[in-house]
TORPA-4810 file (N, C-alpha, C, O; in nm, 3 decimals):
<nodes>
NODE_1_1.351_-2.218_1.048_1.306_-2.328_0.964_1.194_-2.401_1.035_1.209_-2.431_1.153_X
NODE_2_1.080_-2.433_0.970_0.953_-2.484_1.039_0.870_-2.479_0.928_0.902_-2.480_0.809_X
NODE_3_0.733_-2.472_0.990_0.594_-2.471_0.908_0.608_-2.331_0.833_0.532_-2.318_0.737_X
NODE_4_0.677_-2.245_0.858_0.642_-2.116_0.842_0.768_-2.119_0.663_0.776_-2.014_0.601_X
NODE_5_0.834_-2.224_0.621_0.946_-2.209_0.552_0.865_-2.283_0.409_0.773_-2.364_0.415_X
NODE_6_0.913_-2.241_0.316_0.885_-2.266_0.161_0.965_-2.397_0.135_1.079_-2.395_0.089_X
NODE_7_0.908_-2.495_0.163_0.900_-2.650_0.116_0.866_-2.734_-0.020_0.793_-2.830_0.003_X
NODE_8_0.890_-2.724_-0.103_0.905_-2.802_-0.212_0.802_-2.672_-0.331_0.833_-2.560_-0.371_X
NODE_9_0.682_-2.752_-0.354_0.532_-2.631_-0.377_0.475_-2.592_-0.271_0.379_-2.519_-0.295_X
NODE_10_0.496_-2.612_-0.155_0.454_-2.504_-0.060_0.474_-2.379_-0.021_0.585_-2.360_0.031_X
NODE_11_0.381_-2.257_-0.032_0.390_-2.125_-0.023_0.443_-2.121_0.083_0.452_-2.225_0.149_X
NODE_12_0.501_-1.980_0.140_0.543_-1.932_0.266_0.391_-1.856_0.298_0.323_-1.794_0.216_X
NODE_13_0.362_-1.879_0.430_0.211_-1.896_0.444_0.305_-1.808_0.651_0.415_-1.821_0.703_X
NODE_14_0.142_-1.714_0.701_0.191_-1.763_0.866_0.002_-1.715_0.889_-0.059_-1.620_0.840_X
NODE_15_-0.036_-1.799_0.960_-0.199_-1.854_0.975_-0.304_-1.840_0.877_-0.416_-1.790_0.881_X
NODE_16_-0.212_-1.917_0.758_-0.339_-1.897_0.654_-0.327_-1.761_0.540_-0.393_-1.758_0.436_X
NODE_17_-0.236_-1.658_0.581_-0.196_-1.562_0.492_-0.074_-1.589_0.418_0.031_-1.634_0.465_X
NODE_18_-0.093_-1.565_0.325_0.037_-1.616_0.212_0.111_-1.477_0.256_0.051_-1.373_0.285_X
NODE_19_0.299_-1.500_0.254_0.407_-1.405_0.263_0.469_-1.392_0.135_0.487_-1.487_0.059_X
NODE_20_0.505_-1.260_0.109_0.612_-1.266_-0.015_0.737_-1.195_0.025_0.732_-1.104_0.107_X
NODE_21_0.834_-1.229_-0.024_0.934_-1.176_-0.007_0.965_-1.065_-0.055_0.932_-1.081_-0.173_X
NODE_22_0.997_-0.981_-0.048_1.053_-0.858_-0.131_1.213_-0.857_-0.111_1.264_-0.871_0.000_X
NODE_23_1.293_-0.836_-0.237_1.427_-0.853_-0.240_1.549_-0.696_-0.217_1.670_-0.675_-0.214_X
NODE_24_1.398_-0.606_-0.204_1.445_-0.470_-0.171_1.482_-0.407_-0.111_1.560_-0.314_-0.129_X
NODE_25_1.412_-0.461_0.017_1.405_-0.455_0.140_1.549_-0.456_0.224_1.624_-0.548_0.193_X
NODE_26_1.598_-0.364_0.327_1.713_-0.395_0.404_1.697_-0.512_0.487_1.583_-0.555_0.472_X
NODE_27_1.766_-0.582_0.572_1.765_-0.697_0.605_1.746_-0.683_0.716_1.791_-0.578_0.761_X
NODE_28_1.664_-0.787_0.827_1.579_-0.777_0.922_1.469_-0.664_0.952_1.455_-0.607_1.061_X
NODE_29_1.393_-0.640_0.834_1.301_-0.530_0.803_1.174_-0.638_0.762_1.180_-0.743_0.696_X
NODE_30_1.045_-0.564_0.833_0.934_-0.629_0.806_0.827_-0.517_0.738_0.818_-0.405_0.788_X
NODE_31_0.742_-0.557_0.616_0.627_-0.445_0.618_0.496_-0.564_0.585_0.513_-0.670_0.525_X
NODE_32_0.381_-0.519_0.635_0.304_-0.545_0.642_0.127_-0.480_0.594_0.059_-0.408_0.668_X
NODE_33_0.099_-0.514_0.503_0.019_-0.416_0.467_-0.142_-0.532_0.361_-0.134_-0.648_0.320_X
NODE_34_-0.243_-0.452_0.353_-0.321_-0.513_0.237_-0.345_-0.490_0.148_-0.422_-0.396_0.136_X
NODE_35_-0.301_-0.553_0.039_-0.283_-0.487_-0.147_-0.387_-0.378_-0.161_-0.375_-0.273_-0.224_X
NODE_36_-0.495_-0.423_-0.088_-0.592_-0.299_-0.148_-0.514_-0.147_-0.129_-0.517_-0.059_-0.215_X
NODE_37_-0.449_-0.136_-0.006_-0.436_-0.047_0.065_-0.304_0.045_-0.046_-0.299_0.168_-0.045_X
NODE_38_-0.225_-0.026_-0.120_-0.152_0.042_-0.224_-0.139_0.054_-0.356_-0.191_-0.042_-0.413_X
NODE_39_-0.086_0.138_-0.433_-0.130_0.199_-0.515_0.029_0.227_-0.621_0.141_0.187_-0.591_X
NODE_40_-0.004_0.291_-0.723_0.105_0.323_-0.758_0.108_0.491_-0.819_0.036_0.533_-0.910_X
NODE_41_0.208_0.569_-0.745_0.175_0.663_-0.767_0.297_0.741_-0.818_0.417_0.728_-0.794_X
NODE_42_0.214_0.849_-0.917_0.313_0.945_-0.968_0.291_1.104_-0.958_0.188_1.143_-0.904_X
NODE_43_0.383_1.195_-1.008_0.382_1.336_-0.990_0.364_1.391_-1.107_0.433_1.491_-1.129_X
NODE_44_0.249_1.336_-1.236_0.267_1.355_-1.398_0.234_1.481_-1.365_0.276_1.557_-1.453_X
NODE_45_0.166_1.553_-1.258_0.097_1.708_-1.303_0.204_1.799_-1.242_0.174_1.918_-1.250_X
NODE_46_0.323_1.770_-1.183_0.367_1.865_-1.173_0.454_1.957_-1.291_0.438_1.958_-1.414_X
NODE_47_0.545_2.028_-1.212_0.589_2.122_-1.350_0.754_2.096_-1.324_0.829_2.193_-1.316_X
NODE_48_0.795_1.984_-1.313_0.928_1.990_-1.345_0.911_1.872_-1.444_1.016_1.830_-1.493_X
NODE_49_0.816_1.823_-1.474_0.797_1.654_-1.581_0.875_1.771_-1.708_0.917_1.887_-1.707_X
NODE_50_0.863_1.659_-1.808_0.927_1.662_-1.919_0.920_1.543_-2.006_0.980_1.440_-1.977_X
NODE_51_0.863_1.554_-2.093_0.798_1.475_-2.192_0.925_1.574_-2.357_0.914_1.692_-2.390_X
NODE_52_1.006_1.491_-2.407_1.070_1.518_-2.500_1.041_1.382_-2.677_1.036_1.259_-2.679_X
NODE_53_1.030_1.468_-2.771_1.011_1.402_-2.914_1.070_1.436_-2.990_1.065_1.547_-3.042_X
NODE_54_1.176_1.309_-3.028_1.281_1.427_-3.143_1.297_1.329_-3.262_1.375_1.234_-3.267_X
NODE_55_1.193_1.377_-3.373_1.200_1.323_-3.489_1.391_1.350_-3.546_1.426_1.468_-3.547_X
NODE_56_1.499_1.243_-3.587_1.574_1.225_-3.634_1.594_1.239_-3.766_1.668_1.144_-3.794_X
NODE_57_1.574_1.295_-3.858_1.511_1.303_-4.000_1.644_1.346_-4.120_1.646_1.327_-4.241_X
NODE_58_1.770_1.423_-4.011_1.883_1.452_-4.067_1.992_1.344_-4.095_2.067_1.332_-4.192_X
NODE_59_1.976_1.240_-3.941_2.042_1.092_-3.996_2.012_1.005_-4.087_2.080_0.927_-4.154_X
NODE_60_1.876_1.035_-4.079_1.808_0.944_-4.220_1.787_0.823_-4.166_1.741_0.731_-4.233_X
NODE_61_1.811_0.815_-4.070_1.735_0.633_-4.014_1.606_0.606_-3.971_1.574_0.494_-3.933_X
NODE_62_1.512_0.720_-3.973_1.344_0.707_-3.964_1.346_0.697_-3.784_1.237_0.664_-3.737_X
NODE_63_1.415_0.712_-3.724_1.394_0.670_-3.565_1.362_0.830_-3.511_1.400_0.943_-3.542_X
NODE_64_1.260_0.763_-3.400_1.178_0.867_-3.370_1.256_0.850_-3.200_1.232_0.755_-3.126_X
NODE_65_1.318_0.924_-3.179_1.370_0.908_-3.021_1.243_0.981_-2.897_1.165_1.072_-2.924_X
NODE_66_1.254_0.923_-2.787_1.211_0.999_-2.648_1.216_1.034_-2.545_1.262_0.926_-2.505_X
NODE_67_1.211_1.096_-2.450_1.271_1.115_-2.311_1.193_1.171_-2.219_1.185_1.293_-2.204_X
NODE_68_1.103_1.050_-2.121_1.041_1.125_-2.008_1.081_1.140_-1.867_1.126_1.038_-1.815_X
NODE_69_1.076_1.207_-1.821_1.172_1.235_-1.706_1.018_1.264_-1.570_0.965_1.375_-1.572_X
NODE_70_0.971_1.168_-1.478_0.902_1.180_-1.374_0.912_1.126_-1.321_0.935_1.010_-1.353_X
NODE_71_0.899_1.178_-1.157_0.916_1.049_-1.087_0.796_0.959_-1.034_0.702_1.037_-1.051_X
NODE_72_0.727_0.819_-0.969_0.676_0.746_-0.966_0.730_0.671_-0.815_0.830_0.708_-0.753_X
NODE_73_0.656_0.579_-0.783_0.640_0.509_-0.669_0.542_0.477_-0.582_0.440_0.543_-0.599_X
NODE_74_0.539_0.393_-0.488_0.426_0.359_-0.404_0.368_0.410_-0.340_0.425_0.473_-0.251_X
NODE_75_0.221_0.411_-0.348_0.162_0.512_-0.245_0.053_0.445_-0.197_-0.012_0.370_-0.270_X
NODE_76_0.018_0.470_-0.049_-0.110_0.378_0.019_-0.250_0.514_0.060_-0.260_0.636_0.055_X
NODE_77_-0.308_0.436_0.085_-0.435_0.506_0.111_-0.500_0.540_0.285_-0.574_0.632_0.321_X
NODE_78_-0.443_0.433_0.361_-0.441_0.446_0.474_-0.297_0.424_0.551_-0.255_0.309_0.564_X
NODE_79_-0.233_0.520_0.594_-0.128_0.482_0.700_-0.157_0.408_0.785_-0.089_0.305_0.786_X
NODE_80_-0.226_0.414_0.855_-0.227_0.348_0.985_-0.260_0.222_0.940_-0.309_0.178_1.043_X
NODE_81_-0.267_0.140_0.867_-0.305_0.031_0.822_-0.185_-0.033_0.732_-0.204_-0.126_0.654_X
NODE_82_-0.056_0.031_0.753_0.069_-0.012_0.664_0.145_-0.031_0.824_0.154_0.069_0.894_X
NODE_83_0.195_-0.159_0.872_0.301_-0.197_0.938_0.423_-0.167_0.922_0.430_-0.144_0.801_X
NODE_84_0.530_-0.151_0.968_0.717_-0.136_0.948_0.807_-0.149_1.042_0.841_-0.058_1.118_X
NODE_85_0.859_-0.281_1.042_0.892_-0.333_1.149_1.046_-0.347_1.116_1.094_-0.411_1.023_X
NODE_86_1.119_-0.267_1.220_1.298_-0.292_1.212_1.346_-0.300_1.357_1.369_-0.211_1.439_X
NODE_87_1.356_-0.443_1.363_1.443_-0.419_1.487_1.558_-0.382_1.545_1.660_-0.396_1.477_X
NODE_88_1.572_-0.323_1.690_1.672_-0.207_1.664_1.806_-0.260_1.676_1.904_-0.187_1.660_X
</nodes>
């Protein structure tokens, strides 16, 4: 608790760089990185995706169902420029 702690409208800040929390994260885990540096990335071209359309037309309720199945997640552009800090 100090300068470094989220006070009323005050950001969590440490020399002028704003911190965010991430709630994902395991506990006493640090990452460090610059937005430019990530991305969001997926695997649409591979060949296990699956893109499904199934007009319903026999229930008679007009609903058009769907089902895509890929996976997605974060991806950076420079490693060496992404921090990960767990102490042991």
């Amino acid at each position: 608790m100090g300068n470094n702690t989220t006070v009323g409208n005050k950001e969590l800040d440490y020399i002028g760089v704003r911190i965010e929390s991430i709630g994902g994260l395991p506990t006493n885990t640090m990452v460090a990185y610059r937005v430019k540096n990530l991305g969001f990335a997926t695997n649409l071209e591979a060949d296990l995706n699956e893109v499904r359309v199934s007009d319903d037309t026999e229930r008679q309720d007009g609903n058009i169902r769907t089902t895509m199945k890929f996976s997605a997640g974060a991806g950076y552009s420079f490693g060496s420029e992404v921090v990960y800090y767990k102490p042991a």
